[in-house]
N, C-alpha and C positions, 0 to 999 in steps of 0.2 A: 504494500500500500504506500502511496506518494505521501513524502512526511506532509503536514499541514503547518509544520509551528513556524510564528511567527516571531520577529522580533523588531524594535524600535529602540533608536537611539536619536536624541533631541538636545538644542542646546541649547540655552535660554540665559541671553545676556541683558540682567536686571539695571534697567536704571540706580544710578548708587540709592538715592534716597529712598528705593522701594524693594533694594536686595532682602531685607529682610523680608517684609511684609511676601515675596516673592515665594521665598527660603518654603517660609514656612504652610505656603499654601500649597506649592508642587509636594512636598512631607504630608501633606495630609491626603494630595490624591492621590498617592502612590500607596499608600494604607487602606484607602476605599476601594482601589484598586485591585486590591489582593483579596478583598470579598468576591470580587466579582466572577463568575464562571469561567472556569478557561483560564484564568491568568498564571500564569506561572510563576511568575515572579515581579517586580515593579520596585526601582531603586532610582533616590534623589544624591547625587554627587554633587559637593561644590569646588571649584578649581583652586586646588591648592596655591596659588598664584594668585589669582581674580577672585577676590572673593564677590562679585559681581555675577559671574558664570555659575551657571547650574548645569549639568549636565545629569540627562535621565539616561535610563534603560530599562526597558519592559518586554516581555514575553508571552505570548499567547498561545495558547494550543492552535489555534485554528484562526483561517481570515475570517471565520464570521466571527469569533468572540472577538478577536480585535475590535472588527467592525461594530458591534456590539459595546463594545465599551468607548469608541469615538463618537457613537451617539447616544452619552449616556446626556443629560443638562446639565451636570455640572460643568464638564467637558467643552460644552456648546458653549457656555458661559462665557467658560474663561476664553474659549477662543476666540471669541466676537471681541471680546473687552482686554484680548493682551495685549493692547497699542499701552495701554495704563500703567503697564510694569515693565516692560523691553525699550530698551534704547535701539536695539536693533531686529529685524525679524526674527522670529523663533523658526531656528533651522531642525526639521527631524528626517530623520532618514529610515525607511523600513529596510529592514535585513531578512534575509531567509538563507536558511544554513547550510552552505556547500559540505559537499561530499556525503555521504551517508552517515549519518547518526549512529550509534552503537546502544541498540533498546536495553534499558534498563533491566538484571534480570528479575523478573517476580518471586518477591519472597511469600513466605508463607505468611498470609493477614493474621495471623492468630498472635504474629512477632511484635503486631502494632501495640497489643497489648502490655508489652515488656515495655516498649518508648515510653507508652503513654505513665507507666505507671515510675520510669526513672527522672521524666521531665518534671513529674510532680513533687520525689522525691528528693528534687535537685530547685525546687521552687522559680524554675527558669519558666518564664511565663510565655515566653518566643519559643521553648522547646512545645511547650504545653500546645500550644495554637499550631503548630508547625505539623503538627501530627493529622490537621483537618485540613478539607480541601476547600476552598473559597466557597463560601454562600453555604457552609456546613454549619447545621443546629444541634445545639443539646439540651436536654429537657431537663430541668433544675427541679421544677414539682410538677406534680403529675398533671396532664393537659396542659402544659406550658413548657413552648420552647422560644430558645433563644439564639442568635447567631450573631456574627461580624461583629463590631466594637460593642452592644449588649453584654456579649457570651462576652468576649476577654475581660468586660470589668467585672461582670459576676466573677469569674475566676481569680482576678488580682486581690478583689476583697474577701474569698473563701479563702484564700491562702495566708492571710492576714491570720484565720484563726489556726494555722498550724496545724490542720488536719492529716493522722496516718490513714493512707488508702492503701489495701492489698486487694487483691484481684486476679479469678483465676478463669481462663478459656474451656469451658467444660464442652462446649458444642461449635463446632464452625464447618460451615457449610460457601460452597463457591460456586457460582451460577457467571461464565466468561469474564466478567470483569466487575463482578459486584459478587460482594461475600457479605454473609451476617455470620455475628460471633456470640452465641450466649454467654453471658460470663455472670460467676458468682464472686462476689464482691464484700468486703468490710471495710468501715472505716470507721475511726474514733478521731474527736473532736471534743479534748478536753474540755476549752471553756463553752462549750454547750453539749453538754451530756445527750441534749434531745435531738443532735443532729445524730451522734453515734448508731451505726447499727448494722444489720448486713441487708442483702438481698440479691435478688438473680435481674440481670439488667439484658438488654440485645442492644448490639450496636452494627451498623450497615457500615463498609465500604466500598471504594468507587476504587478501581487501577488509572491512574492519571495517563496521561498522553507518554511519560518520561517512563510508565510502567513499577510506577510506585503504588502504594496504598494508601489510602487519607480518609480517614473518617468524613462520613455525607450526615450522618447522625448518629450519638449515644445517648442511651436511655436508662438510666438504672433502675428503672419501672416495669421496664421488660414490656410495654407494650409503645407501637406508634404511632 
C-alpha cells in the first residue's frame, strides 16, 4: 500500500513586538493539534539565533487528516489574520517521505499495559498521555468520558493525590488493527480512602499509521 503520511515544515518570522504573543499561540496549536485524528506529531521550535523565528513541524497520517486539520477555524483564523504577527510571509512547505519507510513492528497491545502503568508510576504526565492516540477518551465515572486537555488535567490533579495503581491483562482479544484488553485493576489512594478499591475495566486500541498501539478508550467500568 502507497505510504499516505504527510508532513509540514513552516517558518514564521514574528514581528519583534509580537514574538511573544506569536510564541505562545503556534505552542498552543500545536497541542490542539495533537488531539486531532491522524496527527502524529506537531512541534513549535524557536531559532536559536532569532528569537523572532519560529519554526514548526507537523505530521499526519494521511492528506485528508492534514487537510482536515487546515480546515479546522482556529487554523482559518489565524491565517486570515497573520499579516498581525509576521513581519514577513509565513513560509510552509509540505514534505512526503522518500524512499520506503520501514513499518513499525506490532507488538503485543497487552505491552501497553506495562507503559501505561510505569508512566504512572514514574508520574510523567507526557509519558501518561503519550500512551493514547489523538481525540482518545477515558471514563473517570461511570457514563462520563473525557479527552484532549479535559482528560490531561483530570490526570495532573489525580496525580496530585499520589495514587498506587496495579493492573493486570487477564483477556485480550485482536480484531486487524483494533484490540480490546480486559484488565483487572487496584488502586489505593491514601488521602481518600473512598477512591481506593479494585475492579475489572476494558480498554480499546487502535494500531496507528507508524504500527504502534494507542489507547482510543479506557474504562475501568468495564462497560462503553
Amino acid at each position: 500500500m502507497q505510504n499516505e503520511i504527510q508532513s509540514a515544515v513552516g517558518f514564521a518570522h514574528a514581528k519583534p513586538e509580537k514574538a511573544a504573543e506569536l510564541g505562545a499561540l503556534l505552542v498552543s496549536f500545536a497541542e490542539r493539534s495533537r488531539t486531532e485524528p491522524g496527527c502524529l506529531g506537531s512541534w513549535i521550535n524557536q531559532d536559536a539565533q532569532d528569537p523572532n523565528l519560529f519554526v514548526f513541524y507537523e505530521i499526519w497520517a494521511t492528506r485528508k487528516d492534514l487537510a482536515r486539520h487546515l480546515g479546522q477555524s482556529y487554523m482559518k483564523e489565524f491565517l486570515a489574520g497573520r499579516d498581525a504577527y509576521l513581519q514577513k510571509e509565513l513560509e510552509v512547505r509540505q514534505l512526503t517521505l522518500a524512499g520506503t519507510p520501514e513499518q513499525a513492528e506490532a507488538a503485543d497491545p497487552a505491552e501497553m499495559n506495562q507503559k501505561y502503568l510505569d508512566a504512572y508510576a514514574a508520574r510523567d504526565i507526557d509519558a501518561i498521555m503519550a500512551v493514547y492516540a489523538p481525540g482518545a477518551a477515558a471514563v473517570w465515572e461511570p457514563g462520563k468520558a473525557v479527552s484532549g486537555d479535559e482528560h490531561r488535567a483530570a490526570v495532573v490533579e489525580f496525580l496530585k493525590l499520589d495514587p498506587q495503581l496495579s493492573a493486570k491483562v487477564a483477556e485480550s482479544y485482536v480484531v486487524g488493527d483494533t484490540a480490546a484488553l480486559v484488565v483487572d485493576w487496584s488502586i489505593t489512594v491514601p488521602s481518600k480512602p473512598e477512591m481506593t478499591g479494585t475492579g475489572r475495566g476494558l480498554d480499546v486500541l487502535k494500531k496507528n499509521a507508524r504500527g504502534e498501539w494507542r489507547y482510543v478508550m479506557t474504562n475501568p467500568f468495564g462497560s462503553v
